[in-house]
N, CA, C and O atoms as CSV, one atom per row, in Angstrom:
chain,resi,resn,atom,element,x,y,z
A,1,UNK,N,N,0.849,-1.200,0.000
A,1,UNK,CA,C,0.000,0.000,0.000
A,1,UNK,C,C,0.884,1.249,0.000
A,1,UNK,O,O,1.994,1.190,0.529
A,2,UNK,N,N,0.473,2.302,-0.531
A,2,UNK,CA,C,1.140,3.636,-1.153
A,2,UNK,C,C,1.471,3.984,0.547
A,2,UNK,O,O,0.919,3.331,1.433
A,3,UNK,N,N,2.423,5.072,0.836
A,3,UNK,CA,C,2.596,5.492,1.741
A,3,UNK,C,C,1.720,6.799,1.959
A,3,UNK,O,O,1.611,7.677,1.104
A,4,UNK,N,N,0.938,6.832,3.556
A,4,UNK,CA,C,-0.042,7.775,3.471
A,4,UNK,C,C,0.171,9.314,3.866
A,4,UNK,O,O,0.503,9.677,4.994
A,5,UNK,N,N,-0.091,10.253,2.671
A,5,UNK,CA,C,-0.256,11.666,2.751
A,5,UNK,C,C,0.773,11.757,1.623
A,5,UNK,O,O,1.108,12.922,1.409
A,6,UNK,N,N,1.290,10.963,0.943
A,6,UNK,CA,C,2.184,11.761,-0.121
A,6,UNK,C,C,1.444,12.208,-1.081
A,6,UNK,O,O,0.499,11.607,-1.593
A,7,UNK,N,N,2.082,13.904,-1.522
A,7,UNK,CA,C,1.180,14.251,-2.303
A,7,UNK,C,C,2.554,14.500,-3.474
A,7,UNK,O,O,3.656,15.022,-3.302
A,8,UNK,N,N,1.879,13.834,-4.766
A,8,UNK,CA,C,2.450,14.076,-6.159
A,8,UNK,C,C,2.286,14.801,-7.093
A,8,UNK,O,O,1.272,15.028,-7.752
A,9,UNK,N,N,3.590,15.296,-7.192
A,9,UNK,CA,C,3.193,17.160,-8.407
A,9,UNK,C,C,3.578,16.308,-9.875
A,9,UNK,O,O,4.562,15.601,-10.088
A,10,UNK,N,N,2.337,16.674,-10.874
A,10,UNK,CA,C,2.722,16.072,-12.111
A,10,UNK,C,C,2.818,16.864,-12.861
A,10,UNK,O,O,2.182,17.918,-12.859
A,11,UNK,N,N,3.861,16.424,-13.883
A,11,UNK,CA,C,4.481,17.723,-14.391
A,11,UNK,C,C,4.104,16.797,-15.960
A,11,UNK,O,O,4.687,15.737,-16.190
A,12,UNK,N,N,3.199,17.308,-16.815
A,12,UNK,CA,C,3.386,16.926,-18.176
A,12,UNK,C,C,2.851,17.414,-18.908
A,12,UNK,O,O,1.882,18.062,-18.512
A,13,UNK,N,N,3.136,17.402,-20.338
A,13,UNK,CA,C,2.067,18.507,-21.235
A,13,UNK,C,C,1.677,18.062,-21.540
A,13,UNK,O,O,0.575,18.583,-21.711
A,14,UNK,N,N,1.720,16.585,-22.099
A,14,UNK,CA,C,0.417,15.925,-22.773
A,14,UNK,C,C,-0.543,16.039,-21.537
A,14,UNK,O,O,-0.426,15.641,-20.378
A,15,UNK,N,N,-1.511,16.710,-22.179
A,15,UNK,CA,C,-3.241,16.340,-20.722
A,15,UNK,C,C,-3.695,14.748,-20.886
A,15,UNK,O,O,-4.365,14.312,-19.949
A,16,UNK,N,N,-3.449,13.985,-21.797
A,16,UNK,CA,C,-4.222,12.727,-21.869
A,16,UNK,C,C,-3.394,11.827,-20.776
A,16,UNK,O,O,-3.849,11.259,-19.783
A,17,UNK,N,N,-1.472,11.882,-21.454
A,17,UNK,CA,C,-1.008,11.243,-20.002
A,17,UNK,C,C,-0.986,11.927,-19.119
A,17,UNK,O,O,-0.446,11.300,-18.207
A,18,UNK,N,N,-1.317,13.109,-18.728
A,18,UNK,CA,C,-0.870,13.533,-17.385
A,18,UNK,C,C,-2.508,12.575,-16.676
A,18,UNK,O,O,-2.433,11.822,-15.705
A,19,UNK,N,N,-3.775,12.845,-17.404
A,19,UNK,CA,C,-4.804,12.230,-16.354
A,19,UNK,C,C,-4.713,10.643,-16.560
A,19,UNK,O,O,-5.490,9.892,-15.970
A,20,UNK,N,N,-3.820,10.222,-17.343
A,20,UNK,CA,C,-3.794,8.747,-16.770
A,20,UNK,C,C,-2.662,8.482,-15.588
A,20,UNK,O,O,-2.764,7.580,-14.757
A,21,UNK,N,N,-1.679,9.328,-15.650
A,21,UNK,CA,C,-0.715,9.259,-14.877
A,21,UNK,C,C,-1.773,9.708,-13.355
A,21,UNK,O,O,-1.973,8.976,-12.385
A,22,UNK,N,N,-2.199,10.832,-13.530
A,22,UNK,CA,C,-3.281,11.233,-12.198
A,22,UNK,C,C,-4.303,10.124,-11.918
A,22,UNK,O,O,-4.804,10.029,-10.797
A,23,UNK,N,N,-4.572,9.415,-12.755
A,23,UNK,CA,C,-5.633,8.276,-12.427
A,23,UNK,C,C,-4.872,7.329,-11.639
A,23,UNK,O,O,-5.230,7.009,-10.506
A,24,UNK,N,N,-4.007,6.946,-12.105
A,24,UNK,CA,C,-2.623,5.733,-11.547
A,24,UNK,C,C,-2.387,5.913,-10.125
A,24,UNK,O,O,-2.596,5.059,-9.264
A,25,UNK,N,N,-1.850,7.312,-9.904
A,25,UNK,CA,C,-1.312,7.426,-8.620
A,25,UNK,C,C,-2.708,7.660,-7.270
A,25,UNK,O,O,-2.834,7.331,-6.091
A,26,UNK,N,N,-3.520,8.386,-8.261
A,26,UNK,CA,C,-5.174,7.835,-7.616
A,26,UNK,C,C,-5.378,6.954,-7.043
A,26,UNK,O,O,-5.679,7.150,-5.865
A,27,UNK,N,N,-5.332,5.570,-7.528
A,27,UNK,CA,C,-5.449,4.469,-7.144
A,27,UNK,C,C,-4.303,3.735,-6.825
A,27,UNK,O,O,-3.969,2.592,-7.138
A,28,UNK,N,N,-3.839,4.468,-6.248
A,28,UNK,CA,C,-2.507,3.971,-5.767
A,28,UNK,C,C,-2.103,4.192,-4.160
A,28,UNK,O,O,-1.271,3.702,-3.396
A,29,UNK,N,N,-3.513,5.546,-4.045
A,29,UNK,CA,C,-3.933,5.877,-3.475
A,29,UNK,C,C,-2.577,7.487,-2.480
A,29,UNK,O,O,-2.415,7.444,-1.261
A,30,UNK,N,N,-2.057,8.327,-3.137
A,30,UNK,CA,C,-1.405,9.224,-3.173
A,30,UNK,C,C,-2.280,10.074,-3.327
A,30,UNK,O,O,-3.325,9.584,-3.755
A,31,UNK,N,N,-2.310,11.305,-3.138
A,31,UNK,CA,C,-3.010,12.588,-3.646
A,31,UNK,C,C,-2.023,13.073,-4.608
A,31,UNK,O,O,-0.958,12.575,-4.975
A,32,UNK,N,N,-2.568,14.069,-4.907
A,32,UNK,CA,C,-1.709,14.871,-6.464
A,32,UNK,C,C,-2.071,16.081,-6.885
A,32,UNK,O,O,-3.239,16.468,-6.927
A,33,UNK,N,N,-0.900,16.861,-7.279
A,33,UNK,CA,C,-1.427,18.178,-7.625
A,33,UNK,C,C,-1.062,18.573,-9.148
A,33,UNK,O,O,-0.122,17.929,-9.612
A,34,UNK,N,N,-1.479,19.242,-9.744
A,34,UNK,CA,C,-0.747,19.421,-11.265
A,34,UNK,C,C,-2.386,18.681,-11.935
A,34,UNK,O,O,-3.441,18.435,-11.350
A,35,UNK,N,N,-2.018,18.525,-13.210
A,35,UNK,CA,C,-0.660,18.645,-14.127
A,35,UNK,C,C,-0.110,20.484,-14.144
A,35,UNK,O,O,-0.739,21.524,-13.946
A,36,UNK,N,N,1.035,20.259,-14.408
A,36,UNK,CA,C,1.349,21.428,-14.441
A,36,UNK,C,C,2.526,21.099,-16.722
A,36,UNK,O,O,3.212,20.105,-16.964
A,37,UNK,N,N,2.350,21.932,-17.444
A,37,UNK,CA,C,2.445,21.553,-18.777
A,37,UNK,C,C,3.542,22.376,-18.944
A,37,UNK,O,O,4.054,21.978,-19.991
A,38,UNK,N,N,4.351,23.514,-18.410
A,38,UNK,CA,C,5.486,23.879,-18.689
A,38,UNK,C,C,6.432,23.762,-17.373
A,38,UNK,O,O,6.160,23.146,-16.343
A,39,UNK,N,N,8.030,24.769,-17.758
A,39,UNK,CA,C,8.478,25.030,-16.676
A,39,UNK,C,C,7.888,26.090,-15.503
A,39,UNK,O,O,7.805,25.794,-14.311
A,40,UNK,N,N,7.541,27.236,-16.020
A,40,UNK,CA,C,6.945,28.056,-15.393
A,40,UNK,C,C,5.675,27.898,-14.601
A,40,UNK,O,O,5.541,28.570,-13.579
A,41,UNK,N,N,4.312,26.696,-15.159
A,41,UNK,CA,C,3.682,26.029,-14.407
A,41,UNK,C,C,4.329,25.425,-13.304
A,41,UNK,O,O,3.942,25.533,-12.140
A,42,UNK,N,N,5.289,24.808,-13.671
A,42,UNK,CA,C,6.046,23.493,-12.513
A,42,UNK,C,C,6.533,24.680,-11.199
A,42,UNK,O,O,6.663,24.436,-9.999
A,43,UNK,N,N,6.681,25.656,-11.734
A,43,UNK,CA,C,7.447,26.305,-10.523
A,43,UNK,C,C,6.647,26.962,-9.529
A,43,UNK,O,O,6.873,27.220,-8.347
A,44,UNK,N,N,5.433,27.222,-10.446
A,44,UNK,CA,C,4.057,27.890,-9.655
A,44,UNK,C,C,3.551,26.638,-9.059
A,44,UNK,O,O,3.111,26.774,-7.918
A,45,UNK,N,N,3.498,25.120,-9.702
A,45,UNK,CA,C,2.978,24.298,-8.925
A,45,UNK,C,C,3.321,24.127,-7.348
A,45,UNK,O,O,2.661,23.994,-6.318
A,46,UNK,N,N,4.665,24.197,-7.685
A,46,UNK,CA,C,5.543,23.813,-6.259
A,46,UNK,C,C,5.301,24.787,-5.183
A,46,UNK,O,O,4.717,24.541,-4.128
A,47,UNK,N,N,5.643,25.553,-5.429
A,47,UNK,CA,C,5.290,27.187,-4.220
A,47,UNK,C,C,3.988,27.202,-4.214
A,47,UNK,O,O,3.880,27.936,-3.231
A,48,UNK,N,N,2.777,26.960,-4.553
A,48,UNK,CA,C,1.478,26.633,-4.634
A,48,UNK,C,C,1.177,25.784,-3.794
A,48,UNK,O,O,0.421,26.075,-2.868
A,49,UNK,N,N,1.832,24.255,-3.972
A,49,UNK,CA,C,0.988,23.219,-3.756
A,49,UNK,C,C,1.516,22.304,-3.064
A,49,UNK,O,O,0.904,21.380,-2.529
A,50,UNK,N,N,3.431,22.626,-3.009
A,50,UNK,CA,C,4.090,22.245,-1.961
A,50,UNK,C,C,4.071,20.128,-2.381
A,50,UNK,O,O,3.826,19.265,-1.538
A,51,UNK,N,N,4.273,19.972,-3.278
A,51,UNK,CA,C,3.900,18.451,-3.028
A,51,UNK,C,C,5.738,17.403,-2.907
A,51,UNK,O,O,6.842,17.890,-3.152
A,52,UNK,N,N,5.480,16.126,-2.518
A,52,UNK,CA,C,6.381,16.132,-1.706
A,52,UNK,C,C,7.134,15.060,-2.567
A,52,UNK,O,O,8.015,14.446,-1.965
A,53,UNK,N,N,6.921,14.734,-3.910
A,53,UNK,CA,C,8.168,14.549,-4.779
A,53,UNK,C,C,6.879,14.918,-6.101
A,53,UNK,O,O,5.653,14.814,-6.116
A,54,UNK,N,N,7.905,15.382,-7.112
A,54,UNK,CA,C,7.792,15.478,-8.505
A,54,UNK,C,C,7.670,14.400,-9.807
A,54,UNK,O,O,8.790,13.942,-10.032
A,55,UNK,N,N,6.425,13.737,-10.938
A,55,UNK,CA,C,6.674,13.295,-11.990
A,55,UNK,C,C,6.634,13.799,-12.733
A,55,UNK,O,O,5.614,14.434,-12.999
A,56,UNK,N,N,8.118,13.824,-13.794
A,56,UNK,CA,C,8.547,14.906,-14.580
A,56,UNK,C,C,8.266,14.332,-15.597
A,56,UNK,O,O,8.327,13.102,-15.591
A,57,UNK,N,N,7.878,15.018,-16.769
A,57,UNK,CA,C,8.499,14.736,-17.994
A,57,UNK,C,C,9.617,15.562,-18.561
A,57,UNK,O,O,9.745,16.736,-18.216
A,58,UNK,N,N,10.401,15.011,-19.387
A,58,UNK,CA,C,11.665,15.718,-19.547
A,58,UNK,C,C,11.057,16.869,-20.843
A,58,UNK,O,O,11.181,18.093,-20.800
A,59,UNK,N,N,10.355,16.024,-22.007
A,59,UNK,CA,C,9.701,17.232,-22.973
A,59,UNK,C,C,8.871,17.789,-22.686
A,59,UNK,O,O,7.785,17.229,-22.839
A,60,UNK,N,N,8.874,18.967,-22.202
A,60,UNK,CA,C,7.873,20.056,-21.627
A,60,UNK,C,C,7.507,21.009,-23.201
A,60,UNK,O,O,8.215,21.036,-24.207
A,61,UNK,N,N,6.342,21.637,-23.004
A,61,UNK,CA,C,5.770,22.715,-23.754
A,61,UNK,C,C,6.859,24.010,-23.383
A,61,UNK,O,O,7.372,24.068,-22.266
A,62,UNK,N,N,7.175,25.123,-24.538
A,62,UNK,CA,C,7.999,25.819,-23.938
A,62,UNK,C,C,9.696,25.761,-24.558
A,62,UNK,O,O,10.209,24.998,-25.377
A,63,UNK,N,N,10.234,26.847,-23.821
A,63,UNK,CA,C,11.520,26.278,-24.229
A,63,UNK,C,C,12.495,25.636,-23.332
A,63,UNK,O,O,13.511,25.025,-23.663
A,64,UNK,N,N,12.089,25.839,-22.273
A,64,UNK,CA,C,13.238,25.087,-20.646
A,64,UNK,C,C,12.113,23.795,-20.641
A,64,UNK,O,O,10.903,23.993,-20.751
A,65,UNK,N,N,12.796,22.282,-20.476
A,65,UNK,CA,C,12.449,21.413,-20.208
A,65,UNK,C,C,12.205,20.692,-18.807
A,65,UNK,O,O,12.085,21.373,-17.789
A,66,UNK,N,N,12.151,19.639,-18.783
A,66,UNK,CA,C,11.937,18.984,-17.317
A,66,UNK,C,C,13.523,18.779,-16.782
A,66,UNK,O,O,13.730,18.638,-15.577
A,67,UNK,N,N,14.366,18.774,-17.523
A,67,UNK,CA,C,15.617,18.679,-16.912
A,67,UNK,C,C,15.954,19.923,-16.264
A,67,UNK,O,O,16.445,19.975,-15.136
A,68,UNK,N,N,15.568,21.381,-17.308
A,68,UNK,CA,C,15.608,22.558,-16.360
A,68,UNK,C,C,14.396,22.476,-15.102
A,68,UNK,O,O,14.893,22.874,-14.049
A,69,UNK,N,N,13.370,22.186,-14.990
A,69,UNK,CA,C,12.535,21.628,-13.828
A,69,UNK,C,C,13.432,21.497,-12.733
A,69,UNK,O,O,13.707,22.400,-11.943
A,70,UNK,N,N,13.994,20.030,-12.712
A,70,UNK,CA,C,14.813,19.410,-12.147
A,70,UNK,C,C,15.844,19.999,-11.651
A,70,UNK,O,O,16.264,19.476,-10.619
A,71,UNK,N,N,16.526,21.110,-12.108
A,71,UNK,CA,C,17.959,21.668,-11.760
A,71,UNK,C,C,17.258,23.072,-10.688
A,71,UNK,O,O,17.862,23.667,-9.796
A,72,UNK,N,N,15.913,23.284,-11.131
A,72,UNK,CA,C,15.166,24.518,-10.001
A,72,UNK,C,C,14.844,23.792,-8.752
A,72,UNK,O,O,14.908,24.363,-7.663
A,73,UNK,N,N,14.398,22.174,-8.913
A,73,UNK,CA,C,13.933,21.726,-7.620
A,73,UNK,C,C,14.928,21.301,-6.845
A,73,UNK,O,O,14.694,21.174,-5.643
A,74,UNK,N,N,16.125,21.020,-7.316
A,74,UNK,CA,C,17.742,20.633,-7.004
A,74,UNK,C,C,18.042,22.056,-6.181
A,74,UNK,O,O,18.596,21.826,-5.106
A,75,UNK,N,N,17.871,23.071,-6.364
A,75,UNK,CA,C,18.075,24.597,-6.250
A,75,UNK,C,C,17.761,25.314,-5.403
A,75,UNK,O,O,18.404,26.246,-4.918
A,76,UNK,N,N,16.144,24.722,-5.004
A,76,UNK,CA,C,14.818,25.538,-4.355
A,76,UNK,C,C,14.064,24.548,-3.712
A,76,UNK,O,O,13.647,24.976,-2.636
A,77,UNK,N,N,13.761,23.522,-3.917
A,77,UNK,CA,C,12.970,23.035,-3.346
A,77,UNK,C,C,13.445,21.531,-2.908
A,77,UNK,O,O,12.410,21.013,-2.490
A,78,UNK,N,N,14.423,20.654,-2.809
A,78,UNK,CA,C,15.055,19.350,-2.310
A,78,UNK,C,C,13.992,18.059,-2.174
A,78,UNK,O,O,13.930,17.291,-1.213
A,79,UNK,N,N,13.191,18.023,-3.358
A,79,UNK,CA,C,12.431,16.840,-2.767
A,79,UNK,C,C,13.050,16.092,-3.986
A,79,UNK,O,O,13.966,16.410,-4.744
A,80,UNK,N,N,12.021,14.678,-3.908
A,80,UNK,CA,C,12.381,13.373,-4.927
A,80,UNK,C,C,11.912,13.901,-6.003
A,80,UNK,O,O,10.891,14.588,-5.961
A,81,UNK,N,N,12.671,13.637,-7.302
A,81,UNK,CA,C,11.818,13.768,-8.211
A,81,UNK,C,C,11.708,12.192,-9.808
A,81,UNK,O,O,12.681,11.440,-9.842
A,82,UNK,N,N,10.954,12.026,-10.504
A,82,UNK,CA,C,11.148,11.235,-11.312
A,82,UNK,C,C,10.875,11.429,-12.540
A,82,UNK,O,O,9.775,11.927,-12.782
A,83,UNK,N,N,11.875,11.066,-13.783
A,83,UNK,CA,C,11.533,11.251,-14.841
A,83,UNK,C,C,11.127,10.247,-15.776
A,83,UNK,O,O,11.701,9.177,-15.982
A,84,UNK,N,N,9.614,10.878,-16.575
A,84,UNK,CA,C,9.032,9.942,-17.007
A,84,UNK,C,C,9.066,10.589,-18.661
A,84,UNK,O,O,8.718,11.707,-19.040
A,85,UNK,N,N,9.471,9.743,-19.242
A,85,UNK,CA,C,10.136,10.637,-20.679
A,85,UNK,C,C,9.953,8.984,-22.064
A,85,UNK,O,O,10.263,7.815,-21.835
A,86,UNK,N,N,9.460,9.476,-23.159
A,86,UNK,CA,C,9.527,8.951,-24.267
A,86,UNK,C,C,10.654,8.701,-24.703
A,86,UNK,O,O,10.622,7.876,-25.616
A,87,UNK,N,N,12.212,9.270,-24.287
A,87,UNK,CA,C,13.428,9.468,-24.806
A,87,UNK,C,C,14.329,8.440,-23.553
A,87,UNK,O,O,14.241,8.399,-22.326
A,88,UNK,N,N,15.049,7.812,-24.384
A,88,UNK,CA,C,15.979,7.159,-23.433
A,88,UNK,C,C,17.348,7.264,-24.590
A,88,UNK,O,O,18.147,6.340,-24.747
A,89,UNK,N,N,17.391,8.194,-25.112
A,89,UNK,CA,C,19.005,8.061,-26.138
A,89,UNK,C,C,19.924,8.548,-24.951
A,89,UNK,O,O,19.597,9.282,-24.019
A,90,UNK,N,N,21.024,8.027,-25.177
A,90,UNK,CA,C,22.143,8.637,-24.398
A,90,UNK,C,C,22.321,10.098,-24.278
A,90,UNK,O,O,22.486,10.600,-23.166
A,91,UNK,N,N,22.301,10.770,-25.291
A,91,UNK,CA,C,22.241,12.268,-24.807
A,91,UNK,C,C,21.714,12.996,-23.877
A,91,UNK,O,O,22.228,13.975,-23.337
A,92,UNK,N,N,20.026,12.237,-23.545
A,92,UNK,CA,C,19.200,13.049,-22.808
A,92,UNK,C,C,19.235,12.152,-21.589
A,92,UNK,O,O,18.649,12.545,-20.580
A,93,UNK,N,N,20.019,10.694,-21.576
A,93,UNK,CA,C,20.420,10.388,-20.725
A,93,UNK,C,C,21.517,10.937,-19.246
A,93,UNK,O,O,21.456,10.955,-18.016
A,94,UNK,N,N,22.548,11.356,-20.442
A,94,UNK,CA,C,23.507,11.948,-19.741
A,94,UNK,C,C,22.948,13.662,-19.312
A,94,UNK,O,O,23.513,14.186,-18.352
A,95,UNK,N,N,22.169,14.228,-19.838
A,95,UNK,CA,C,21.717,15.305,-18.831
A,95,UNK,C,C,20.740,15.050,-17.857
A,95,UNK,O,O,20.626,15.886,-16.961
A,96,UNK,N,N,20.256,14.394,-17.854
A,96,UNK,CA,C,19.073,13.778,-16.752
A,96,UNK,C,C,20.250,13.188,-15.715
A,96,UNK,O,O,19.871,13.331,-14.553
A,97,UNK,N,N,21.469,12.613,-15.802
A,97,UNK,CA,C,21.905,12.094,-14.965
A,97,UNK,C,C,22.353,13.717,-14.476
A,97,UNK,O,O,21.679,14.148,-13.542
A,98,UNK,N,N,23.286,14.525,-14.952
A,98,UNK,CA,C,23.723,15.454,-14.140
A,98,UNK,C,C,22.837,16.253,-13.027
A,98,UNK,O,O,23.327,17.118,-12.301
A,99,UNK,N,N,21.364,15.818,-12.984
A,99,UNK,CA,C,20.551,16.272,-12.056
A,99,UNK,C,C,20.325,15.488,-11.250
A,99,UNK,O,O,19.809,15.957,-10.235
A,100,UNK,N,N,20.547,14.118,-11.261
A,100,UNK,CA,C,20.622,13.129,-10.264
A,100,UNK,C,C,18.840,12.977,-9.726
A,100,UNK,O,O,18.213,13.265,-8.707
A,101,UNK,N,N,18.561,12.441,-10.891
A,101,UNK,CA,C,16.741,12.279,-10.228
A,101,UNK,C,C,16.754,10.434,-9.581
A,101,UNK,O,O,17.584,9.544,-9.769
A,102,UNK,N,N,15.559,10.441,-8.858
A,102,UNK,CA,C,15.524,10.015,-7.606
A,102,UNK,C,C,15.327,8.409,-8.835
A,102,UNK,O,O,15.747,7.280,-8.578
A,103,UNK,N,N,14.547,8.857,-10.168
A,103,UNK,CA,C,14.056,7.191,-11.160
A,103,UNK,C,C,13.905,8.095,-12.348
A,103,UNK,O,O,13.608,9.274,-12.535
A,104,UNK,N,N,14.313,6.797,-13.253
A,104,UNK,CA,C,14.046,7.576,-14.824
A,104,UNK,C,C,13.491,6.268,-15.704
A,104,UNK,O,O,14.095,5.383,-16.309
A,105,UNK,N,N,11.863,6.582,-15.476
A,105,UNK,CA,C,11.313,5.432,-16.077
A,105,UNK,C,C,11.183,6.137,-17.910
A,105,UNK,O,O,11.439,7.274,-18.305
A,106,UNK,N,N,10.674,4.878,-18.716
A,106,UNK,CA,C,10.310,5.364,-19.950
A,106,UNK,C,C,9.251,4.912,-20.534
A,106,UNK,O,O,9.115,3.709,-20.760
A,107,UNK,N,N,8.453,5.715,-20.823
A,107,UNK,CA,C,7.087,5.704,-21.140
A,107,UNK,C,C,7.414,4.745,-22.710
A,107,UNK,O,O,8.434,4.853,-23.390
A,108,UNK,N,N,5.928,3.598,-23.069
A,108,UNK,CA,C,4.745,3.419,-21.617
A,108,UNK,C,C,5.328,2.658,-20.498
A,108,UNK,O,O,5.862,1.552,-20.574
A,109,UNK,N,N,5.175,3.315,-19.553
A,109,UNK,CA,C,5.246,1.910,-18.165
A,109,UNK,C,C,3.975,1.965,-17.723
A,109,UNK,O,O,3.168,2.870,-17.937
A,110,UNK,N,N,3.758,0.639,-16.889
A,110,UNK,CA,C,2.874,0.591,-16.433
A,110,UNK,C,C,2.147,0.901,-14.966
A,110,UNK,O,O,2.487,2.078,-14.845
A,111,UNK,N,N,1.622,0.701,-14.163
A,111,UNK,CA,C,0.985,1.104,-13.045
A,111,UNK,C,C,1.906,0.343,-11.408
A,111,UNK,O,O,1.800,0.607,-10.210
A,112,UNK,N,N,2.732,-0.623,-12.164
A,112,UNK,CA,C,3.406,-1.765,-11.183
A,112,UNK,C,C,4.901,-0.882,-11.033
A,112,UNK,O,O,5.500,-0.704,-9.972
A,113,UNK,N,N,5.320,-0.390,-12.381
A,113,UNK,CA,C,6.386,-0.151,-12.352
A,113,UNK,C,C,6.612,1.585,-11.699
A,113,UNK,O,O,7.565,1.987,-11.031
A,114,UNK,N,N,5.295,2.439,-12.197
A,114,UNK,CA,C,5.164,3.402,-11.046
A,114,UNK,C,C,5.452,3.497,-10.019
A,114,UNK,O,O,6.500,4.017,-9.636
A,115,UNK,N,N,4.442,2.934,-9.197
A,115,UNK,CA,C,4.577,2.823,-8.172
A,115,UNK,C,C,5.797,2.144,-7.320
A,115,UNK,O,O,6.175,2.429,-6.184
A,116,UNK,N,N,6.363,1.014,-8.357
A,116,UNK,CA,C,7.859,0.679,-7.960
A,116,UNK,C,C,8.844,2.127,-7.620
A,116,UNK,O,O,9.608,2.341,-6.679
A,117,UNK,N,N,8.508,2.898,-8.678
A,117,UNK,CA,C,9.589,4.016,-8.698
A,117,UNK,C,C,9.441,5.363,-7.798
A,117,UNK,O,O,10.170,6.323,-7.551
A,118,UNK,N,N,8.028,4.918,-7.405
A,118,UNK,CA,C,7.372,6.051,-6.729
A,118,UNK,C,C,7.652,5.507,-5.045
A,118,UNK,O,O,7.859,6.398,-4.221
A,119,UNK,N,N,7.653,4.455,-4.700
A,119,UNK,CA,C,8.004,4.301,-3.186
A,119,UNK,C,C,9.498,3.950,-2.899
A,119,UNK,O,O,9.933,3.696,-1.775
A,120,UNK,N,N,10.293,3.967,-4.147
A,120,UNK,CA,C,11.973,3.783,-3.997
A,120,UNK,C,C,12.626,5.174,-3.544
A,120,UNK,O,O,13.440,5.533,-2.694
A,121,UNK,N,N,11.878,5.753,-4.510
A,121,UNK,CA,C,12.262,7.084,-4.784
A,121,UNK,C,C,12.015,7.840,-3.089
A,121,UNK,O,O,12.942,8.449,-2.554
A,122,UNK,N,N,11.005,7.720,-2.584
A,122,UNK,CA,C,10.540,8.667,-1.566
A,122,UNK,C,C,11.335,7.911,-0.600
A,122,UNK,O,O,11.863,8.770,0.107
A,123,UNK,N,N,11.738,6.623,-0.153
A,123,UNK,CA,C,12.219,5.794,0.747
A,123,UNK,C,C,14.293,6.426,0.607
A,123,UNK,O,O,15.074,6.783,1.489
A,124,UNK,N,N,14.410,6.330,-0.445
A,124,UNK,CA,C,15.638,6.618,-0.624
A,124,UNK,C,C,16.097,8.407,-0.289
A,124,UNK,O,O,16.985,9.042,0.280
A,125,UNK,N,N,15.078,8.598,-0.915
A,125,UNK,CA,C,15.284,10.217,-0.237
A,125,UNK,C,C,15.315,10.569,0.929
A,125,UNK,O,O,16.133,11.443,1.217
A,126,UNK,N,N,14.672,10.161,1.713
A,126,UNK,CA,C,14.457,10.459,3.306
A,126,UNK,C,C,15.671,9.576,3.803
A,126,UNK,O,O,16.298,10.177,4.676
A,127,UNK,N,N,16.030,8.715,3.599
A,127,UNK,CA,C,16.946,7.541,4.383
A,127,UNK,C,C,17.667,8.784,3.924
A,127,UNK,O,O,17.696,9.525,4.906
A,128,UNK,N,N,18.408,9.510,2.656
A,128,UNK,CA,C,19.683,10.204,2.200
A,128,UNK,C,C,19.451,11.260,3.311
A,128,UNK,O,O,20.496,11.265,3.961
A,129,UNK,N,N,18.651,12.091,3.802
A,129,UNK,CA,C,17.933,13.314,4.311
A,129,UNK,C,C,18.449,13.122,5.560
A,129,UNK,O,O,18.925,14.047,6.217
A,130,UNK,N,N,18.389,11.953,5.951
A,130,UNK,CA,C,18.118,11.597,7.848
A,130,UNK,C,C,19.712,11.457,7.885
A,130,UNK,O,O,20.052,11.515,9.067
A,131,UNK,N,N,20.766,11.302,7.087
A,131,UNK,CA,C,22.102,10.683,7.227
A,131,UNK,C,C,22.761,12.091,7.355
A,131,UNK,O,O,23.979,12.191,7.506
């Protein structure tokens, strides 16, 4: 069972996955705030809505992506975050690593593997936090 009161900021521009992604973690039983479809959404989400890790997508609407996301919440705000991205080439590999996100799944995944990445992610962060 999901761990209780985490709330998840979703960060994506497609609206179709962001409400399946919001349906998922629904029943996963998490709360959630977003979608939020650019960078400038993502940043209003956070100071807004305060949620206590991030699903990113790396191609955002706009011209700063989810990797710039990632380098503001690295910056400003220290929670988990995960990237959920159509792209797994090495290029966008190796900048996603220089932000050091918490999982970098690649779409489609499914609802098992979410939530795999979604209670690693928050478990590993806090264990790093408390040390």
């Amino acid at each position: 069972m999901a761990m209780a009161g985490i709330k998840i900021g979703v960060i994506e521009d497609e609206i179709i996955i962001a409400k399946s992604i919001i349906s998922i973690i629904t029943e996963l039983g998490y709360s959630h705030c977003g979608p939020a479809l650019s960078y400038t959404e993502a940043v209003d989400l956070f100071n807004h809505q305060r949620p206590d890790l991030l699903l990113l997508d790396i191609n955002l609407s706009g011209k700063k992506d989810g990797i710039d996301v990632a380098e503001w919440v690295n910056e400003h705000a220290q929670i988990p975050f995960i990237f959920l991205t159509a792209f797994s080439d090495s290029e966008t590999i190796e900048r996603a690593k220089k932000v050091k996100p918490n999982a970098y799944l690649v779409k489609p995944f499914n609802r098992e593997e979410l939530y795999a990445a979604i209670e690693i992610a928050i478990s590993n962060f806090s264990n790093q936090n408390q040390g």
